[in-house]
N, CA, C and O atoms as a GROMACS GRO file, in nm:
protein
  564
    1UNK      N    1   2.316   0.996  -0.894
    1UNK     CA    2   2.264   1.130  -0.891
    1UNK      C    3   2.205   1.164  -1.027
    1UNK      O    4   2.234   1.085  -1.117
    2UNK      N    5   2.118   1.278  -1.062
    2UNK     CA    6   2.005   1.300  -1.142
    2UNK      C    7   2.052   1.451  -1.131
    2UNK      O    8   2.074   1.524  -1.035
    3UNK      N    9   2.058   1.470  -1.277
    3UNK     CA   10   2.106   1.651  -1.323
    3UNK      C   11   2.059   1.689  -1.194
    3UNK      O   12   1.969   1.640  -1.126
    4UNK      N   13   2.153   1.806  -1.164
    4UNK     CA   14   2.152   1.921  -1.042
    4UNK      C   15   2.174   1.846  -0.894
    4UNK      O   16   2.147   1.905  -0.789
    5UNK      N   17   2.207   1.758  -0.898
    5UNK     CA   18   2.270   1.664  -0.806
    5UNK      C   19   2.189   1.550  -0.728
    5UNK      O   20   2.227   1.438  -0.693
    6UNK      N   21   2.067   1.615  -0.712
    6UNK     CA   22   1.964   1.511  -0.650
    6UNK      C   23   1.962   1.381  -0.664
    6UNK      O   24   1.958   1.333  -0.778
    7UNK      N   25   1.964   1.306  -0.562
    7UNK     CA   26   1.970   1.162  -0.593
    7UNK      C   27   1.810   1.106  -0.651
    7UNK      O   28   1.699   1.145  -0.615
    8UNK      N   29   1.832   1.038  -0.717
    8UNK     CA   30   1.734   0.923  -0.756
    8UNK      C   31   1.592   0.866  -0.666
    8UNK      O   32   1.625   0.780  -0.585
    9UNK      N   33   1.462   0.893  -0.665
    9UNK     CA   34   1.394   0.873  -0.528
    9UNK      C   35   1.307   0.756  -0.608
    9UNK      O   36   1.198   0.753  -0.553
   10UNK      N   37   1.313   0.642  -0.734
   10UNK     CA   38   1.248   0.568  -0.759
   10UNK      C   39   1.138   0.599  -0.909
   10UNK      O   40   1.108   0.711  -0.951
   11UNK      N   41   1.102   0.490  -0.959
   11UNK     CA   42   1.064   0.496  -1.107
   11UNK      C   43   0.977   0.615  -1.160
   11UNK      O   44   0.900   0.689  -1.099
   12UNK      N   45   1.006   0.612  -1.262
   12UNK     CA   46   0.938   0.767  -1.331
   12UNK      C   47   0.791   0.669  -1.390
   12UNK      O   48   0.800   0.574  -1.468
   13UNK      N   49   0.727   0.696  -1.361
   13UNK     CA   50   0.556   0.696  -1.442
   13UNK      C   51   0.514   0.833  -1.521
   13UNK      O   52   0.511   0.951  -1.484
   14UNK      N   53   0.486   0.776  -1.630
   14UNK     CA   54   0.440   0.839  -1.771
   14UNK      C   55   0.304   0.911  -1.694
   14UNK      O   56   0.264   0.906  -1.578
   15UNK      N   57   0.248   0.984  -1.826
   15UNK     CA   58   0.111   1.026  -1.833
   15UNK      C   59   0.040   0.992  -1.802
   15UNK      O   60   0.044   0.874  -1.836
   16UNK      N   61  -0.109   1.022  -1.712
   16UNK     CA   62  -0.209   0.925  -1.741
   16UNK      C   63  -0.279   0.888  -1.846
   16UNK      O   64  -0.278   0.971  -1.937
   17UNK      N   65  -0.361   0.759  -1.873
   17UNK     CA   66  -0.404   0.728  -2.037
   17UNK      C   67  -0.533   0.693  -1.991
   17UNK      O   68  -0.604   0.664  -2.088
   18UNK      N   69  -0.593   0.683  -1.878
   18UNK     CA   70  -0.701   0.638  -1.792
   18UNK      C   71  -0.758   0.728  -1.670
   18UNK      O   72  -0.689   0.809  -1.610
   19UNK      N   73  -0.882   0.703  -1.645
   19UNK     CA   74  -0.894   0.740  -1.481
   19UNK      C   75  -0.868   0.629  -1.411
   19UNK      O   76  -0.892   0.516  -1.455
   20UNK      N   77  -0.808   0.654  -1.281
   20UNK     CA   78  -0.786   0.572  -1.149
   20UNK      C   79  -0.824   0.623  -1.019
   20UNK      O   80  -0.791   0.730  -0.968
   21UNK      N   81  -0.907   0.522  -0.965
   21UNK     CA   82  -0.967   0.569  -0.806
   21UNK      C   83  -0.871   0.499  -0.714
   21UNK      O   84  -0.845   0.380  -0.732
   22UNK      N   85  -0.822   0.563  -0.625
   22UNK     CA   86  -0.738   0.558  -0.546
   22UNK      C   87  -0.788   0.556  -0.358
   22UNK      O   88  -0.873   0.636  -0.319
   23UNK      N   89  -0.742   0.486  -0.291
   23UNK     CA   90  -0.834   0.504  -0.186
   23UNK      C   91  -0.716   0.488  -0.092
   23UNK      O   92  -0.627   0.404  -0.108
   24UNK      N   93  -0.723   0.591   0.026
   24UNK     CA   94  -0.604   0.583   0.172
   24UNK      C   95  -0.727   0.552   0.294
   24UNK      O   96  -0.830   0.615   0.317
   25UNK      N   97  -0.682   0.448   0.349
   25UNK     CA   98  -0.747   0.404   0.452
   25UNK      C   99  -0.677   0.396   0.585
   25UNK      O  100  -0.610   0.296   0.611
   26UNK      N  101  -0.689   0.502   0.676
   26UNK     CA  102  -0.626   0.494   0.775
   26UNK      C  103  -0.640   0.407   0.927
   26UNK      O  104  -0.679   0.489   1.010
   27UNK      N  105  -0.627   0.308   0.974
   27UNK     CA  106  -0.637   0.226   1.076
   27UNK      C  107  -0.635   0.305   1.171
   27UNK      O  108  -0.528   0.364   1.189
   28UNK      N  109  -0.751   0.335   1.265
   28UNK     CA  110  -0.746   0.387   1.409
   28UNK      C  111  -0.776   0.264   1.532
   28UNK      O  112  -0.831   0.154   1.517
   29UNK      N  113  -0.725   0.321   1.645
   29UNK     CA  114  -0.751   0.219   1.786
   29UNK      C  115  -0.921   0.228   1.744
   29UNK      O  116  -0.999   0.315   1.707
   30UNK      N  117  -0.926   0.096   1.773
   30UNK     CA  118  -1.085   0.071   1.782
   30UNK      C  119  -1.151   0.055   1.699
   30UNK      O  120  -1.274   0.051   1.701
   31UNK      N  121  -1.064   0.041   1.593
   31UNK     CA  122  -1.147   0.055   1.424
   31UNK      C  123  -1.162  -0.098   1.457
   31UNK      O  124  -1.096  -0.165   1.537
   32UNK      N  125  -1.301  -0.151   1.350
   32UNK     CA  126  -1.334  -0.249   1.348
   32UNK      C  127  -1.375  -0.346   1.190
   32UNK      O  128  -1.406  -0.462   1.165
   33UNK      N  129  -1.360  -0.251   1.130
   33UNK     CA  130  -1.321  -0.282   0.991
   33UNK      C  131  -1.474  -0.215   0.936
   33UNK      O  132  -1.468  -0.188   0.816
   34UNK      N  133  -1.573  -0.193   0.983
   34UNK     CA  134  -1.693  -0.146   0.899
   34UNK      C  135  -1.692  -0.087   0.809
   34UNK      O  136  -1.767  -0.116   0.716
   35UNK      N  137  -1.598   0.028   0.803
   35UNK     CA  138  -1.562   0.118   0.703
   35UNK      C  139  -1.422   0.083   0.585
   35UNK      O  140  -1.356   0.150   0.505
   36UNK      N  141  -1.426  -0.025   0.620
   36UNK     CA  142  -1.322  -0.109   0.553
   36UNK      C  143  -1.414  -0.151   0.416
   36UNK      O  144  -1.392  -0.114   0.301
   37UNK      N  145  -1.508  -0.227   0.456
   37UNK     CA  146  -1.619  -0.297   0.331
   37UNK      C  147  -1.671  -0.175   0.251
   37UNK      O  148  -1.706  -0.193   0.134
   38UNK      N  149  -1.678  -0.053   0.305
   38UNK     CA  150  -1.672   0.063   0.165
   38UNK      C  151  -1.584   0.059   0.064
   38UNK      O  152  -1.620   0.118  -0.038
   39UNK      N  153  -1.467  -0.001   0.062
   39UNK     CA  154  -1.407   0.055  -0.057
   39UNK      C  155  -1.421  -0.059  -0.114
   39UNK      O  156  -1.366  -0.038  -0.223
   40UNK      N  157  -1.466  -0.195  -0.116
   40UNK     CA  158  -1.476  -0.294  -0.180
   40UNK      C  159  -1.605  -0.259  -0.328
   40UNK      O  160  -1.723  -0.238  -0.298
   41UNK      N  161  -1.567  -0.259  -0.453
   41UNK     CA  162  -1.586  -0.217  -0.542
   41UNK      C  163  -1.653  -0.075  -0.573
   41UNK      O  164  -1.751  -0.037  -0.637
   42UNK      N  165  -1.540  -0.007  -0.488
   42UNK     CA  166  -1.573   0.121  -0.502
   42UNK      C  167  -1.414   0.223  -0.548
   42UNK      O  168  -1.413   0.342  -0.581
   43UNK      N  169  -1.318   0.148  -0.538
   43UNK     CA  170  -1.160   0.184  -0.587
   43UNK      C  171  -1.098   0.073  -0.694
   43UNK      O  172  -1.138  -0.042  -0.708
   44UNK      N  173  -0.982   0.142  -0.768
   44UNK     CA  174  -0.925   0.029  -0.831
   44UNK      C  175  -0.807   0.033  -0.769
   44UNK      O  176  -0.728  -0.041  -0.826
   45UNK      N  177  -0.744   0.106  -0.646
   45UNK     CA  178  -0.666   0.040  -0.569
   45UNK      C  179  -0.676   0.111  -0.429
   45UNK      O  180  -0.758   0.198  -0.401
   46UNK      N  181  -0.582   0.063  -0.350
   46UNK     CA  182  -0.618   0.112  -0.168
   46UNK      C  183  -0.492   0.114  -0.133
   46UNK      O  184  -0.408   0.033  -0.173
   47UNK      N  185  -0.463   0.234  -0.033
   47UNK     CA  186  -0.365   0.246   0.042
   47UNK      C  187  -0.387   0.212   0.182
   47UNK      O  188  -0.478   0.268   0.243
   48UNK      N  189  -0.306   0.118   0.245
   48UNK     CA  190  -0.392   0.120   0.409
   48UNK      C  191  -0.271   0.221   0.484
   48UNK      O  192  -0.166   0.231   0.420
   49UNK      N  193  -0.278   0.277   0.587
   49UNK     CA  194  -0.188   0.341   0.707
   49UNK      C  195  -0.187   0.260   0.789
   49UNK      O  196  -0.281   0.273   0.868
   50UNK      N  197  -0.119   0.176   0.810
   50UNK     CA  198  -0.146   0.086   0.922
   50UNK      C  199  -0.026   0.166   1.042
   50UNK      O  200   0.069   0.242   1.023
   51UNK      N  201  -0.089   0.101   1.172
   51UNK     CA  202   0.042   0.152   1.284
   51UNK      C  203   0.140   0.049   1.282
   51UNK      O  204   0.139  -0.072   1.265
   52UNK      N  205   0.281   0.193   1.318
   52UNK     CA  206   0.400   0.104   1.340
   52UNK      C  207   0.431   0.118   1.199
   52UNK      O  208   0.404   0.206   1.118
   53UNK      N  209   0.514  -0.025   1.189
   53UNK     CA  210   0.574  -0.072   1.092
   53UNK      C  211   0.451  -0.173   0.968
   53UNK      O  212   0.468  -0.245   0.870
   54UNK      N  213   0.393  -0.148   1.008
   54UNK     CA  214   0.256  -0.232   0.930
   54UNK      C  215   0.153  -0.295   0.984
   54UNK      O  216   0.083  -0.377   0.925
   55UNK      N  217   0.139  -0.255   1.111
   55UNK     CA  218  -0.003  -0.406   1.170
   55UNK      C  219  -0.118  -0.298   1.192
   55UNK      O  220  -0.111  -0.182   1.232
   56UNK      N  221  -0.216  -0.369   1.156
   56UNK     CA  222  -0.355  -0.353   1.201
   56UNK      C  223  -0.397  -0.436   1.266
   56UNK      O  224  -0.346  -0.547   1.254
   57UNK      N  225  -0.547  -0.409   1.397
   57UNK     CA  226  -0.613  -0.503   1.467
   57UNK      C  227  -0.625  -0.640   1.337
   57UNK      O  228  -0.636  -0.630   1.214
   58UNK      N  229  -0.619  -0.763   1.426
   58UNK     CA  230  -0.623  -0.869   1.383
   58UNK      C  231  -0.763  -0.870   1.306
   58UNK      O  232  -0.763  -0.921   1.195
   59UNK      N  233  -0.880  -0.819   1.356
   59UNK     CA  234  -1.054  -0.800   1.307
   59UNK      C  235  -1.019  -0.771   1.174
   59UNK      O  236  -1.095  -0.822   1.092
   60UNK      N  237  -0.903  -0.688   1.117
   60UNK     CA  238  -0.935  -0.609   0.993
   60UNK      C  239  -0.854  -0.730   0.860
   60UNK      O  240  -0.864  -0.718   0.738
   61UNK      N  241  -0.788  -0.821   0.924
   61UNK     CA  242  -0.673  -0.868   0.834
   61UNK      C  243  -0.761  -0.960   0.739
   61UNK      O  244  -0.711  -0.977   0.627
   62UNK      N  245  -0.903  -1.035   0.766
   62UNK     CA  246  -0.989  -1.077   0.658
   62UNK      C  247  -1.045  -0.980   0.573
   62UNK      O  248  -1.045  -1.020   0.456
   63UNK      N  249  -1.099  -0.855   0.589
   63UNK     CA  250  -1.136  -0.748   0.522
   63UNK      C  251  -1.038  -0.710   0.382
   63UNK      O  252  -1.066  -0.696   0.263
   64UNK      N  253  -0.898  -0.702   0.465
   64UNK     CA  254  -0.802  -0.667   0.364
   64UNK      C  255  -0.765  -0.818   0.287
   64UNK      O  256  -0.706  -0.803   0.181
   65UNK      N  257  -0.782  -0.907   0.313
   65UNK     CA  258  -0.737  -1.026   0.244
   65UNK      C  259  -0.858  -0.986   0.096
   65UNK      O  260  -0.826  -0.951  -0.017
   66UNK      N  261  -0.948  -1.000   0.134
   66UNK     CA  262  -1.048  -1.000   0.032
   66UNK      C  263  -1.001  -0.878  -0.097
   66UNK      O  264  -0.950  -0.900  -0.207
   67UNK      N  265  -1.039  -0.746  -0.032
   67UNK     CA  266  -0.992  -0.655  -0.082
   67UNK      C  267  -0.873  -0.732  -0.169
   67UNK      O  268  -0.899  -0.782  -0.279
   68UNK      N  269  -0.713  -0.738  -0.098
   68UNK     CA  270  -0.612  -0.786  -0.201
   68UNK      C  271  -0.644  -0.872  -0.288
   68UNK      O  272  -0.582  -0.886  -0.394
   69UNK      N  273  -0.719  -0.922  -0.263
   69UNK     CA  274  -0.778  -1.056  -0.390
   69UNK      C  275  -0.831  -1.031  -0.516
   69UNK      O  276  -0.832  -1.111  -0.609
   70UNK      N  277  -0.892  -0.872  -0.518
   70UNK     CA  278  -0.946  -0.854  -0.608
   70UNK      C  279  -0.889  -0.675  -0.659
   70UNK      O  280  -0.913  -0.626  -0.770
   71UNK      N  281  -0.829  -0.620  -0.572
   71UNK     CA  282  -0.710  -0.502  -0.615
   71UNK      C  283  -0.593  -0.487  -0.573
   71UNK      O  284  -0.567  -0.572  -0.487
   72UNK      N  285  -0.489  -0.400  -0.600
   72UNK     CA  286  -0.356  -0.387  -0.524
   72UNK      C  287  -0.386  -0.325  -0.394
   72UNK      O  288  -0.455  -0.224  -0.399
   73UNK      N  289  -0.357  -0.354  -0.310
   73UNK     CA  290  -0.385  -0.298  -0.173
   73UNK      C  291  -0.214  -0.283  -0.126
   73UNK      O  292  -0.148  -0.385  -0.108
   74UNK      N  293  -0.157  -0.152  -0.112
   74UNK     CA  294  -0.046  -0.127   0.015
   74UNK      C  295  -0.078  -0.101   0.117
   74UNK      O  296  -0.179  -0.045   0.159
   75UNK      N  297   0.038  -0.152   0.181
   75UNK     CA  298   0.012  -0.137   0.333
   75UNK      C  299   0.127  -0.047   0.377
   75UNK      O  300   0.234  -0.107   0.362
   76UNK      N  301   0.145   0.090   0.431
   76UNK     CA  302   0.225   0.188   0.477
   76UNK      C  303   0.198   0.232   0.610
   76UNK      O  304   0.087   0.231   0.664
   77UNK      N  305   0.332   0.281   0.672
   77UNK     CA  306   0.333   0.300   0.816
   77UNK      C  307   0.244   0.444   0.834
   77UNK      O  308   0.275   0.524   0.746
   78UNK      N  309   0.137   0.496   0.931
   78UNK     CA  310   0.068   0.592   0.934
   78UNK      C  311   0.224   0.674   1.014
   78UNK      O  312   0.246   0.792   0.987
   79UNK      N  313   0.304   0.608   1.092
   79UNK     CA  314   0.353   0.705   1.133
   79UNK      C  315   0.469   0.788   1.090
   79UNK      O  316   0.544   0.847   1.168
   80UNK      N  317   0.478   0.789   0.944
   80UNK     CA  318   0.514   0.917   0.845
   80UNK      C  319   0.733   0.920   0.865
   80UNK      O  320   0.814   0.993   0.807
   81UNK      N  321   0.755   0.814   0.962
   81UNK     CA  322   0.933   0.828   0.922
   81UNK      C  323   0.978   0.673   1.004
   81UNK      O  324   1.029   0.653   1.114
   82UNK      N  325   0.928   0.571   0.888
   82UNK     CA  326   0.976   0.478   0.904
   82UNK      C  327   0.908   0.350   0.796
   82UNK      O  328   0.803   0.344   0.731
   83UNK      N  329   1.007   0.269   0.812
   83UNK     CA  330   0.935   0.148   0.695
   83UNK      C  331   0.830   0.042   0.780
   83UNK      O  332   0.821  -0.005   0.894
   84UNK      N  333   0.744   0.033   0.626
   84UNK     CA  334   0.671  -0.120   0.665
   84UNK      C  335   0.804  -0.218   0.661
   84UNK      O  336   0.876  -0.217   0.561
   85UNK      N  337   0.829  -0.284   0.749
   85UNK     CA  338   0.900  -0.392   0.752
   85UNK      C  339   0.788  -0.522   0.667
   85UNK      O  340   0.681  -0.504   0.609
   86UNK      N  341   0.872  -0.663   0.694
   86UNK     CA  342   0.863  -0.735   0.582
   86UNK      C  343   0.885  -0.905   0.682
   86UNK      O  344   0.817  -1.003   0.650
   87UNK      N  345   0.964  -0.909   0.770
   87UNK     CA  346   0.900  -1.036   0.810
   87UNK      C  347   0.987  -1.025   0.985
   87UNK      O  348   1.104  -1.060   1.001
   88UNK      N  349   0.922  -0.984   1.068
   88UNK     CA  350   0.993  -0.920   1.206
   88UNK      C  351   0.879  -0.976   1.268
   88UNK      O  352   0.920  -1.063   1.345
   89UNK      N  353   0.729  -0.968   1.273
   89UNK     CA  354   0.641  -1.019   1.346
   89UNK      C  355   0.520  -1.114   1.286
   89UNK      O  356   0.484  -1.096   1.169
   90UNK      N  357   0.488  -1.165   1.327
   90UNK     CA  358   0.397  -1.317   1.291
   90UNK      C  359   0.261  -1.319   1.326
   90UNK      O  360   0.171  -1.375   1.263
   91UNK      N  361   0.249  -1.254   1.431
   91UNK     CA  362   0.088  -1.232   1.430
   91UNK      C  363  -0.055  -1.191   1.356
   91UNK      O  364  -0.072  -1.103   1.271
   92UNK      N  365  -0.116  -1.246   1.393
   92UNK     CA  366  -0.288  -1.186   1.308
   92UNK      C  367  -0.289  -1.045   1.263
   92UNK      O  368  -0.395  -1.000   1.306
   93UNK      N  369  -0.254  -0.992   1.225
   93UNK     CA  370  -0.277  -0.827   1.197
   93UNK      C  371  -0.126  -0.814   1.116
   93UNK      O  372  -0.128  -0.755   1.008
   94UNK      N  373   0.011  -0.871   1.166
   94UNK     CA  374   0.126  -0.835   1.177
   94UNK      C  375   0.180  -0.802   1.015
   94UNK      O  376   0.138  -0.865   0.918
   95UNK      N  377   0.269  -0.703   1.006
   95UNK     CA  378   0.255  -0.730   0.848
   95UNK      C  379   0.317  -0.822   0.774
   95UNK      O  380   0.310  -0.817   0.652
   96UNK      N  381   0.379  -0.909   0.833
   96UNK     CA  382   0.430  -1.052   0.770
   96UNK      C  383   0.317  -1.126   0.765
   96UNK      O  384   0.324  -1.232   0.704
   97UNK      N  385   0.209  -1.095   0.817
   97UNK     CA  386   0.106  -1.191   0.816
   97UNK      C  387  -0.010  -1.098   0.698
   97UNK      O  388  -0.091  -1.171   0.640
   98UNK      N  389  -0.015  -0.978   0.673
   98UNK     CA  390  -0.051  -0.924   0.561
   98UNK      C  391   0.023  -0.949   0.454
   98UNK      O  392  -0.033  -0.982   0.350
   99UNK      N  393   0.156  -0.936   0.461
   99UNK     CA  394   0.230  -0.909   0.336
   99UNK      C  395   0.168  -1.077   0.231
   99UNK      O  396   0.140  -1.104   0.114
  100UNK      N  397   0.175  -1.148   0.361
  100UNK     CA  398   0.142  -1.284   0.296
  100UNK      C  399   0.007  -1.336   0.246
  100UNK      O  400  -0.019  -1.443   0.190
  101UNK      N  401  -0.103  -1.190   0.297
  101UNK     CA  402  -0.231  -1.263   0.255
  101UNK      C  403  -0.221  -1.139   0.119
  101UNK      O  404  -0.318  -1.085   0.065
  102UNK      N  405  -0.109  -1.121   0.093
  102UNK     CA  406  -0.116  -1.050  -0.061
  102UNK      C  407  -0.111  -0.897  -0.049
  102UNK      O  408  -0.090  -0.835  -0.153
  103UNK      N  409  -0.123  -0.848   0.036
  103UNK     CA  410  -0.078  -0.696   0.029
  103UNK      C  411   0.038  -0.670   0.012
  103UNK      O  412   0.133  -0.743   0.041
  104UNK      N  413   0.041  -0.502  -0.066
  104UNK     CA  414   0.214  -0.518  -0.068
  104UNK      C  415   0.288  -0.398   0.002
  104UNK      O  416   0.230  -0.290   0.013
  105UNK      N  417   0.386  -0.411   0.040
  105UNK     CA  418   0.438  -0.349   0.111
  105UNK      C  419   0.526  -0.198   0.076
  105UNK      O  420   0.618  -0.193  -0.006
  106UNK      N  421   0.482  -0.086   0.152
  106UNK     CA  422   0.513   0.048   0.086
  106UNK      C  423   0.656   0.056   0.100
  106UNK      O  424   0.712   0.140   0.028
  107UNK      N  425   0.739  -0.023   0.190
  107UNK     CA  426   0.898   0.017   0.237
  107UNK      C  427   0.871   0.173   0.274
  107UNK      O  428   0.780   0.186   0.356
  108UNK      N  429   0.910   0.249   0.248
  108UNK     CA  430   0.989   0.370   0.343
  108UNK      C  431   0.882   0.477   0.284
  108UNK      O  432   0.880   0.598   0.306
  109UNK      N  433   0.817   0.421   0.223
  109UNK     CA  434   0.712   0.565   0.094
  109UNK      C  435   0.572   0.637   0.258
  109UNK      O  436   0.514   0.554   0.328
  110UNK      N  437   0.561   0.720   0.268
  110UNK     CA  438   0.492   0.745   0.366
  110UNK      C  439   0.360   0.697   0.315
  110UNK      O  440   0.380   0.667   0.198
  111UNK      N  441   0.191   0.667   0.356
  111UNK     CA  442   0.057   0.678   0.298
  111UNK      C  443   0.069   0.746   0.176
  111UNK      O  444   0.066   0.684   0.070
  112UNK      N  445   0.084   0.895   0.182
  112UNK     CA  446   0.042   1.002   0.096
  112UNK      C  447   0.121   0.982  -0.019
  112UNK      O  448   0.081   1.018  -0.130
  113UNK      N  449   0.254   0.916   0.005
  113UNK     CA  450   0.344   0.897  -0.137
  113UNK      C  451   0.328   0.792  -0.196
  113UNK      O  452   0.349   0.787  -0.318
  114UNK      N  453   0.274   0.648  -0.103
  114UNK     CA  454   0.258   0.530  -0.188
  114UNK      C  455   0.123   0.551  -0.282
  114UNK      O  456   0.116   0.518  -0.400
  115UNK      N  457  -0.006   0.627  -0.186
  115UNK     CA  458  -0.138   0.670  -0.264
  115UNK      C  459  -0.084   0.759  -0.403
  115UNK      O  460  -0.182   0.786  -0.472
  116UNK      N  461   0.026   0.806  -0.454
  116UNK     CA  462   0.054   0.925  -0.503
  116UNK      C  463   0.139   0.775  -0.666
  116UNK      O  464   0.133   0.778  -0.789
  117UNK      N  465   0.198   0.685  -0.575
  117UNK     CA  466   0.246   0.626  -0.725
  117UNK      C  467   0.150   0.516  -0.723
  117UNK      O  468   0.146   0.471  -0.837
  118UNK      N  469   0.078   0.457  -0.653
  118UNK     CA  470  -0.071   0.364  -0.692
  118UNK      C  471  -0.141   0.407  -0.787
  118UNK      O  472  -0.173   0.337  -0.883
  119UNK      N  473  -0.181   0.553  -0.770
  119UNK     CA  474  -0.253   0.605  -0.834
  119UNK      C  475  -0.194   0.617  -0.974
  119UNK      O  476  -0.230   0.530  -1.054
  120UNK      N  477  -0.117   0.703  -1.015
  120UNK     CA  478  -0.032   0.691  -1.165
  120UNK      C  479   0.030   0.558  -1.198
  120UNK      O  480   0.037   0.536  -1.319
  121UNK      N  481   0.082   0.453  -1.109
  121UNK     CA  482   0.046   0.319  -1.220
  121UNK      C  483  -0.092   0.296  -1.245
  121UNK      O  484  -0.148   0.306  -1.354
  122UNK      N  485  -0.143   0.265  -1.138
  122UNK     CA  486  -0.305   0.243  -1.224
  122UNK      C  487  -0.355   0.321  -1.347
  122UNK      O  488  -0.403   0.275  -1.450
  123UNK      N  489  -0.326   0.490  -1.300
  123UNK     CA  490  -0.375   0.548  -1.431
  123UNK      C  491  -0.301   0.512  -1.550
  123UNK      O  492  -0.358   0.546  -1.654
  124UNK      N  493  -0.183   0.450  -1.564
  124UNK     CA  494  -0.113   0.398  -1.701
  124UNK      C  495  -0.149   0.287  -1.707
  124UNK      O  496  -0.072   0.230  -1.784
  125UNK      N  497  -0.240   0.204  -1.661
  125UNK     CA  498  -0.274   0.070  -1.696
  125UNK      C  499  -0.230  -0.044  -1.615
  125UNK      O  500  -0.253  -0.163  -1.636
  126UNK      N  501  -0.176   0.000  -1.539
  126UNK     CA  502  -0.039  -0.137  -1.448
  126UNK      C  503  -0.119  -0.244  -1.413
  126UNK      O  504  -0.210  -0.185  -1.354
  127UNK      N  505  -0.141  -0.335  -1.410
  127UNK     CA  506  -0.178  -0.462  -1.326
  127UNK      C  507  -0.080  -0.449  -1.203
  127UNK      O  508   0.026  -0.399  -1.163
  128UNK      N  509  -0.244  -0.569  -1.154
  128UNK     CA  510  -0.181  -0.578  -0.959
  128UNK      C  511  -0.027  -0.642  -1.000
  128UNK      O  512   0.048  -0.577  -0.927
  129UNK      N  513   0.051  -0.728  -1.074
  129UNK     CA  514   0.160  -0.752  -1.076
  129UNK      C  515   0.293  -0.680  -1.077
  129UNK      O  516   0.396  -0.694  -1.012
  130UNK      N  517   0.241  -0.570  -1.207
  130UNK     CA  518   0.316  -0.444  -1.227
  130UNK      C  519   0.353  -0.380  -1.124
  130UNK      O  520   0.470  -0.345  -1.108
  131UNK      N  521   0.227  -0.346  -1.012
  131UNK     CA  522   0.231  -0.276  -0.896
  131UNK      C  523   0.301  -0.317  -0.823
  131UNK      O  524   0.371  -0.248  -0.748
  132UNK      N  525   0.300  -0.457  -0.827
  132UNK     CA  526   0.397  -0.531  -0.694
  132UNK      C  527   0.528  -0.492  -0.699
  132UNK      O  528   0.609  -0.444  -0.619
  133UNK      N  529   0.528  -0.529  -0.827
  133UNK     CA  530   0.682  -0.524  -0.863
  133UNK      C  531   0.734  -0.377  -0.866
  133UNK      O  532   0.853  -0.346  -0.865
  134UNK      N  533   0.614  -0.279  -0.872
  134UNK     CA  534   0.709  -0.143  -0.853
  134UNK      C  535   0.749  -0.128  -0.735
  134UNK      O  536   0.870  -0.114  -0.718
  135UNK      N  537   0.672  -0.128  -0.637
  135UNK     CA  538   0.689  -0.089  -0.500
  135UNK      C  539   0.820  -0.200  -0.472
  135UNK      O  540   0.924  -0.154  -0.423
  136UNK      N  541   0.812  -0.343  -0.504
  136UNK     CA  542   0.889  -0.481  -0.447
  136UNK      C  543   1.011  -0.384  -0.482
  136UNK      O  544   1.075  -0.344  -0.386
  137UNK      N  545   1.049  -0.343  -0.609
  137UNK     CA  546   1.179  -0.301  -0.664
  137UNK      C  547   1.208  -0.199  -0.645
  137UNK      O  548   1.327  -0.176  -0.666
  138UNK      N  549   1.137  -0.102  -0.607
  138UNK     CA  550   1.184   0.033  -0.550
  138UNK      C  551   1.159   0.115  -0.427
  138UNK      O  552   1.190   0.232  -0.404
  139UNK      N  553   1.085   0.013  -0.344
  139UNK     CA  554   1.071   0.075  -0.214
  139UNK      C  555   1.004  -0.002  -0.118
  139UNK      O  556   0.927   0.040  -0.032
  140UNK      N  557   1.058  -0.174  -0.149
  140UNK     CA  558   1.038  -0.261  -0.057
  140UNK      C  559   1.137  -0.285   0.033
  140UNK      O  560   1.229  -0.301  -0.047
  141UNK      N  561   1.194  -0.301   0.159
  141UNK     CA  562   1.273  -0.356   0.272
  141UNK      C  563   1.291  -0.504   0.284
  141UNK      O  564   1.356  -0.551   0.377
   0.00000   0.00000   0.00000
């Protein structure tokens, strides 16, 4: 617990010392990734909403490979009270099959909260490693 009793909800990030572009990309039925290739050098990191516990249509999982290759990309559940899980399904889209083409995984942080600490590590400088390791250590499953 944390003065006035509140428990602990994960790492404190400093000031910003930089600007950081931040991008939430929400996966709908039928999406086909077109609007996916916009944020490719247009953010220095991306939040995806994927459904469920983490999957997007299988069409989108090369889009985001790329993307991860060249920024931190999370992947968080759009549906707002539950975790990205971490290795439960295997399929093309599945997020064991993202987590592995390098995205990282939000654990329990909704879109709006993982976009909310992406954004302030980046603005302190974090590398994609840093990032991993925040989310891996404080709000991975």
């Amino acid at each position: 617990m944390v003065g006035g009793g509140l428990p602990s909800r994960g790492p404190l990030v400093g000031a910003p010392d930089r600007e950081a572009r931040v991008g939430l990309y929400t996966v709908t039925l039928g999406d086909d990734g077109t609007l996916l290739d916009l944020w490719d050098g247009n953010c220095d990191g991306l939040v995806v909403a994927a459904f469920g516990v983490g999957h997007v249509p299988d069409r989108l999982a090369e889009g985001l490979t790329k993307l991860a290759s060249r920024i931190p990309v999370v992947l968080a559940s759009r549906i707002g009270n539950g975790p990205v899980l971490s290795d439960t399904y295997g399929f093309p889209g599945s997020e064991k099959d993202l987590l592995g083409r390098g995205l990282i995984g939000a654990g329990d942080l909704s879109p709006y909260q993982a976009r909310l600490l992406l954004h302030a590590l980046l603005a302190q400088g974090a590398d994609g490693a840093t990032v991993r390791e925040t989310f891996t250590t404080a709000f991975a499953r």
